[in-house]
N, C-alpha and C positions, 0 to 999 in steps of 0.2 A: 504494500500500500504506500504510495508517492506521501509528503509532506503535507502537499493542500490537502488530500481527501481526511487528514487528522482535526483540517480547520475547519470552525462551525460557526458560520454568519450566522447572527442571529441580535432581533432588536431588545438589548438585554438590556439598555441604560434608559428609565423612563425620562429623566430630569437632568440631563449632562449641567447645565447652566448651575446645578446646585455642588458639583464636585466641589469641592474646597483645597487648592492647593495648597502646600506650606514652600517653603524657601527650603533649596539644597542643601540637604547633610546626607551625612559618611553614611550608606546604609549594611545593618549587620543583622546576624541571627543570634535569636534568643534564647538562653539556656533555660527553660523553664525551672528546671531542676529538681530533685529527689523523682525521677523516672519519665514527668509531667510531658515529655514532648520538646520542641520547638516553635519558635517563633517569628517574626520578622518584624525590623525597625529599619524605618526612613526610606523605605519605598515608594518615594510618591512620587505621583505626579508631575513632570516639569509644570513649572508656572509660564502661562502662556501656549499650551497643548492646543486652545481651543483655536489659536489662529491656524495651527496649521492640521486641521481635519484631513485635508484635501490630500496629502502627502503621505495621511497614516493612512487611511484608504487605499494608497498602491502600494503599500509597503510590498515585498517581493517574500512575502510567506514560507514561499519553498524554501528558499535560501534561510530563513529564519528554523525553519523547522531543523534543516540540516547541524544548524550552529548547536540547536538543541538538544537532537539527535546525539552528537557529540559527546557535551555534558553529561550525558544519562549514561552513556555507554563506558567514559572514562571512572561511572563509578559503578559500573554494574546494573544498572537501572535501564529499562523499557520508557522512552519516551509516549506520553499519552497524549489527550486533543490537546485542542489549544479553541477556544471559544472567542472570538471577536465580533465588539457592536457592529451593526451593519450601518447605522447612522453616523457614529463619530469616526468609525476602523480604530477607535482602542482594542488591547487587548483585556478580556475581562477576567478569565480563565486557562488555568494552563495546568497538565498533570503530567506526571511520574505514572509508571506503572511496576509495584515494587511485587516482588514474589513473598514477600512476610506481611505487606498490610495492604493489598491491593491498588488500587486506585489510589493516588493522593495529591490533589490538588491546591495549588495558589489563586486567590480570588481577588477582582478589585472591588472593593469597598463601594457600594453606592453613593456615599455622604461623603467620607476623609479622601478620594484622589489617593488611597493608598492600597496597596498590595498588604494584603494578612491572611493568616491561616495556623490553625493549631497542627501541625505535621508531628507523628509519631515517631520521627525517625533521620538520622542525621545524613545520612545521603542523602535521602531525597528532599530536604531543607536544603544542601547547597547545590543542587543542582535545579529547583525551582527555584533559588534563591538568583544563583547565576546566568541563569535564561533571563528572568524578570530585571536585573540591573542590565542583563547588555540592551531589553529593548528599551530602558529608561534612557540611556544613553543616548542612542538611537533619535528617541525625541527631543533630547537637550540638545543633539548636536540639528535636530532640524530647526530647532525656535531660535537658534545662535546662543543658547547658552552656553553650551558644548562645557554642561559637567559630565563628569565620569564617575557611574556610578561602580563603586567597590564589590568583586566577587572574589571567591574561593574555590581553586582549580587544581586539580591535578597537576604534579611539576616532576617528572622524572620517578625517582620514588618514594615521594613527598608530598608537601602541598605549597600554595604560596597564595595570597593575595594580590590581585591585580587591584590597582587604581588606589591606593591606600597612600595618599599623596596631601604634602604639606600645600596650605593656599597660598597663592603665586606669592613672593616678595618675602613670605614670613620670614626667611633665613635671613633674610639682610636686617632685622632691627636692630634697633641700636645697646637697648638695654632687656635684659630679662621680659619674656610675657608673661611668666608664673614666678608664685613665690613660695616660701616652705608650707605656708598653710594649705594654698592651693595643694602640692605637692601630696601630702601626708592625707587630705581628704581623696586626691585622686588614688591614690593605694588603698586606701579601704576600696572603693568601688572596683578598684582593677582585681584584689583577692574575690569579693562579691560576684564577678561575672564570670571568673575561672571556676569559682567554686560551684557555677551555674552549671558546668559541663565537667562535673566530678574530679577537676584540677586543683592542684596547687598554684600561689604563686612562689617564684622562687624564690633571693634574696630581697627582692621587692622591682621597683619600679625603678627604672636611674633615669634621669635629667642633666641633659646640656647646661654647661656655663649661662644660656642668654634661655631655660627656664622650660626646654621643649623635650618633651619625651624621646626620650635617646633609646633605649632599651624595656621589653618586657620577653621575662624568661618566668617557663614551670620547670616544678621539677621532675612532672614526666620526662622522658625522654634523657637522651644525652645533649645537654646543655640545649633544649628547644628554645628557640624564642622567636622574634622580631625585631630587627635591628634597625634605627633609623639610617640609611642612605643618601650623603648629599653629593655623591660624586657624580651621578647624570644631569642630565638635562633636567627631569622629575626628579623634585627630591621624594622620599616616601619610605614605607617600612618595608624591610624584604625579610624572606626567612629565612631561619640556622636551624637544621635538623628536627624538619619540621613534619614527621611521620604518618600521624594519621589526620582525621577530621575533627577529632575534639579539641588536640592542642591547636590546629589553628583556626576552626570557630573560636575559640578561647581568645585568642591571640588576635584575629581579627577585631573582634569585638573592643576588644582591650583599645586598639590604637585608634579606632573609628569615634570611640568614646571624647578620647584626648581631642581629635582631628574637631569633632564637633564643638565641643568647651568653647575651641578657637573660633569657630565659625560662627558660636552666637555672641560671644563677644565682639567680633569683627562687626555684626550686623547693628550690633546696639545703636 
């Protein structure tokens, strides 16, 4: 069965005018914790979707399916539909097809402009997780916002976070953007979301001289973490011995967290 015969027009958005965007952050998954599932955070919507209907209408499906296709298969998982309004060409819906809990889908929100779902199961969280950021992109890069929204991939025989990137210029300030209090409240939060996905954190959290999250390491693993990188062109977090899918949802989540702090402060 081809890619489009998985996609399912249909008029599934009565009140588009009522979506409510919010302003771009780092989007990650959520550890529910003591067995509870997963979740997702800052999935939304680009602000400004509504101008460019016309464009998400042709989007090129098959091609998208394939990308999806992908995903699913780099973790084991059966790509399932994929459900778009026939009015706006958003996407509404999208599933996994897992051999231990069936069906499990990502849904967009009728009211919040956001993607959520209670998902059983950590593959098929990041690979719904990772379909859904690359089409948010997709749309940011069509309204010219051209954010990038953050997934979790398959990398050799590891994992790693794509787009997990400091906001343009932050490296150049002049003085500190955090201070020890900030600091010492963000490590309880970062132990709190590890310990969401049955992690430790390791010696804690370390910070750069000018106050920017340099390091977070568990002590799963041999010496796992994410490491801040300023020597490309993007700066952002990369991984060290980063194994399976828990330490780096963990880890993900961890730097998205920071990345955001920044992003509502910047917006103030």
């Amino acid at each position: 069965m081809s890619g489009t015969e998985r996609v399912i027009f249909a008029d599934s958005i009565r009140s588009p005018e009522e979506l409510f965007t919010q302003p771009f952050r780092m989007s990650s998954i959520v550890g529910e914790g003591s067995g509870r599932g997963f979740n997702f955070k800052d999935l939304n919507l680009p602000q400004g979707w509504q101008n460019v209907t016309s464009d998400l209408k042709s989007l090129d499906w098959e091609l998208f399916y394939r990308t999806f296709s992908r995903m699913c298969e780099d973790l084991g998982l059966n790509p399932g539909r994929l459900e778009v309004d026939s009015t706006t060409g958003l996407l509404t819906s999208l599933a996994v097809e897992n051999d231990s809990h069936g069906e499990v889908s990502l849904n967009l929100s009728s009211h919040s402009a956001e993607y959520s779902s209670s998902v059983p199961d950590l593959r098929s969280a990041v690979a719904l997780h990772g379909a859904a950021a690359s089409y948010l992109t997709t749309i940011s890069c069509t309204v010219g916002a051209d954010h990038r929204y953050p997934y979790i991939e398959r990398f050799g025989q590891g994992f790693t976070s794509h787009f997990l990137l400091l906001p343009e210029g932050l490296e150049k300030v002049e003085k500190p953007i955090t201070q020890e209090y900030y600091q010492m409240r963000f490590a309880q939060k970062a132990h709190n979301i590890a310990g969401r996905f049955g992690l430790t954190l390791g010696p804690g959290v370390r910070f750069n001289e000018m106050g920017i999250l340099d390091l977070i390491q568990v002590t799963e693993g041999s010496a796992c973490s994410y490491q801040l990188d300023m020597r490309g062109m993007y700066k952002g977090y990369v991984p060290h011995n980063v194994d399976n899918l828990y330490q780096a949802a963990a880890l993900h989540g961890i730097a998205a967290e920071f990345l955001n702090d920044i992003l509502n402060r910047t917006s103030e």
